[in-house]
N, C-alpha and C positions, 0 to 999 in steps of 0.2 A: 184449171183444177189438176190437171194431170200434169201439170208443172212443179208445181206443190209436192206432189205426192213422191215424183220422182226425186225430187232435192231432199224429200223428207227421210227416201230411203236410202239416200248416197251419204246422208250426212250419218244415218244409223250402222252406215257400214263402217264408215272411218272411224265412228267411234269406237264397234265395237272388234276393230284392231287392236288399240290405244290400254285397251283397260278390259275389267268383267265386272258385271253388275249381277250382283245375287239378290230373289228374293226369298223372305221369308213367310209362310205364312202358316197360322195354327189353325184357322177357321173351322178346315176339314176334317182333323184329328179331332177337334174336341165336338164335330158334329157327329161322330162315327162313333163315342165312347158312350156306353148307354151309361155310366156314372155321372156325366154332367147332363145327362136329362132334367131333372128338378134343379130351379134354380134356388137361391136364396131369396127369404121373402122380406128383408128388412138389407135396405142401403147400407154398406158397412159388415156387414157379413164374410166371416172370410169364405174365399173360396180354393177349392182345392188345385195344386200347380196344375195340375193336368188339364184342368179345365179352363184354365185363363189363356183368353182370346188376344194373339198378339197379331203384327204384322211388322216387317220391317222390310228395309232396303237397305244394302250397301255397295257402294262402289271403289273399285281398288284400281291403281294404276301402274300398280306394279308389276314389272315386267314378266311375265306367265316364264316359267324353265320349262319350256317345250323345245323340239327339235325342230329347225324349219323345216318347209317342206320342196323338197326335191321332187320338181315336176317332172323331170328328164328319165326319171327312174321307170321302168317300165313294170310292169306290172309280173308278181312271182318271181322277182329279182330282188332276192333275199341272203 
């Protein structure tokens, strides 16, 4: 099992070299907003933007414009 586990983490490292994965999610905003308390009581109702429950994920593999990082550098050597 801790074979697994390790492979699982090596492989989540290299990927997340490679690329960035964003999520997104509205669940919490639209539980926090006391306007979408009452819901609609007939299917087909519209509802207001603010309150529609989304989630998404995207992954990008495009190359980040970051500086790499200089280990040599010592620290307050600016």
């Amino acid at each position: 099992m801790r074979t697994k586990t390790t492979a699982a983490t090596l492989l989540a490292l290299l990927a997340a070299g490679c690329g960035s994965y964003e999520v997104r999610d509205s669940n919490a905003a639209v539980d926090r907003n006391p306007a979408c308390a009452s819901r609609p009581d007939r299917p087909g109702e519209p509802v207001s933007r603010d309150c529609e429950r989304e989630a998404s994920a995207t992954w990008s593999s495009e190359r980040r414009d970051s500086a790499p990082v200089d280990f040599r550098r010592r620290r307050g050597d600016d």
